[in-house]
C-alpha positions in Angstrom: 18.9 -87.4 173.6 17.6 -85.0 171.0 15.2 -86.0 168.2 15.2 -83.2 165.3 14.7 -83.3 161.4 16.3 -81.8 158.2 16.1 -81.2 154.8 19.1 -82.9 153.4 19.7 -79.3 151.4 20.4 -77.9 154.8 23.9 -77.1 156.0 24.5 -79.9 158.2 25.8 -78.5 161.6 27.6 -80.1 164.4 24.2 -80.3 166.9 22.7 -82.4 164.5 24.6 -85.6 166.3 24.1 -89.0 163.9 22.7 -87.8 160.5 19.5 -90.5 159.4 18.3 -90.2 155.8 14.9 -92.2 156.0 14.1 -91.8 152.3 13.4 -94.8 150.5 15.2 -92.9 147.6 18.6 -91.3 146.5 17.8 -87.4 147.2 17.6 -85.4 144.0 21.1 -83.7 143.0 23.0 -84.9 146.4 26.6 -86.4 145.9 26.7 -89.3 148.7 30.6 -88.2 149.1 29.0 -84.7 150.3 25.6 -85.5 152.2 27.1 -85.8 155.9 25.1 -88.8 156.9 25.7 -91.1 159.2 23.5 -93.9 158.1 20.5 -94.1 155.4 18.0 -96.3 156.8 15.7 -96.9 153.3 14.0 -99.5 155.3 11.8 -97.3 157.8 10.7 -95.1 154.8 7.0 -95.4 153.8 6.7 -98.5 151.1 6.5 -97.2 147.8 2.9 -98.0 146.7 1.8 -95.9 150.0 4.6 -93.0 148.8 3.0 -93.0 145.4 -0.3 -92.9 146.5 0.4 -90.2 148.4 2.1 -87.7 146.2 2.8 -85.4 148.4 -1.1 -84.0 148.0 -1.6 -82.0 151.3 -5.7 -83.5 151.3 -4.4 -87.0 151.3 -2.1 -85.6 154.8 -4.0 -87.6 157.3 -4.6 -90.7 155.7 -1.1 -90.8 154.7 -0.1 -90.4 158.4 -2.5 -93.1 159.5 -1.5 -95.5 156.8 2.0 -94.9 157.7 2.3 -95.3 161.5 0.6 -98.7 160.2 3.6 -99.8 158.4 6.3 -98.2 160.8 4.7 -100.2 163.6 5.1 -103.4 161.2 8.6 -102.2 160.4 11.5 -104.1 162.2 14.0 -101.1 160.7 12.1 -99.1 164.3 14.1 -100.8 166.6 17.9 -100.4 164.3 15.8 -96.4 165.0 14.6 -96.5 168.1 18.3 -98.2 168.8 20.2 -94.9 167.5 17.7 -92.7 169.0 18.5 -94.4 173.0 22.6 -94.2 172.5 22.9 -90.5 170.1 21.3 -86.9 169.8 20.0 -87.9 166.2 18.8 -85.8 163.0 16.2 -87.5 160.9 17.2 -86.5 157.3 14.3 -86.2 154.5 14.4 -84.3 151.3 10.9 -83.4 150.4 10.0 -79.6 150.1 7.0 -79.6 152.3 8.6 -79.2 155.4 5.1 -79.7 157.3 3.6 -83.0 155.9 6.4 -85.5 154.9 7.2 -89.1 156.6 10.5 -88.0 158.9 7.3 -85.4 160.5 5.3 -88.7 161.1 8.4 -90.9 161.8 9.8 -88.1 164.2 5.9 -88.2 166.0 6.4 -92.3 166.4 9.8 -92.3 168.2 8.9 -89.6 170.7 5.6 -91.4 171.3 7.5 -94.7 171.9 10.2 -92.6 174.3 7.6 -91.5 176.5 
């Protein structure tokens, strides 16, 4: 089992294995005939008041991270996760530009912490 993320404007590549988008929303300028994803789990993405409050501001980082492992551990979309992540090498598939502070970095950080 490998556990990796992606910018969904990244080639997709055969060592990807299943292809997760966990955005609650319809990446910008991506044609869902062309995106190469397996499955778009919406559910497991941070709620939308906590995504507007965060704004992708990089000072609001570890609040946002705290506040979101929160709701993920609430979030019965984990196990559907956590399901795909036991059987497949899986790609978790986000489309924010910050490549450091976004929620598939957090979500990523949950599901190897659960594996363990």
């Amino acid at each position: 089992m490998l556990l990796g993320i992606k910018r969904i404007y990244d080639k997709a590549e055969i060592i990807d294995g299943k292809r997760i988008l966990v955005d609650r929303l319809w990446p910008r300028g991506v044609k869902k005939s062309t995106a190469n994803l397996d499955l778009w789990l919406r559910d497991i993405a941070p709620s939308n008041e906590l995504r507007k409050w965060f704004n992708h501001e990089p000072e609001k980082w570890e609040e946002f991270k705290k506040r979101y492992k929160r709701e993920i551990e609430k979030n019965p979309a984990l196990d559907q996760l956590l399901g795909n992540v036991n059987d497949f090498d899986v790609t978790l598939i986000y489309a924010a530009k910050d490549t450091e502070n976004n929620d598939a970095v957090v979500l990523k950080e949950v599901i190897e912490s659960k594996l363990k």
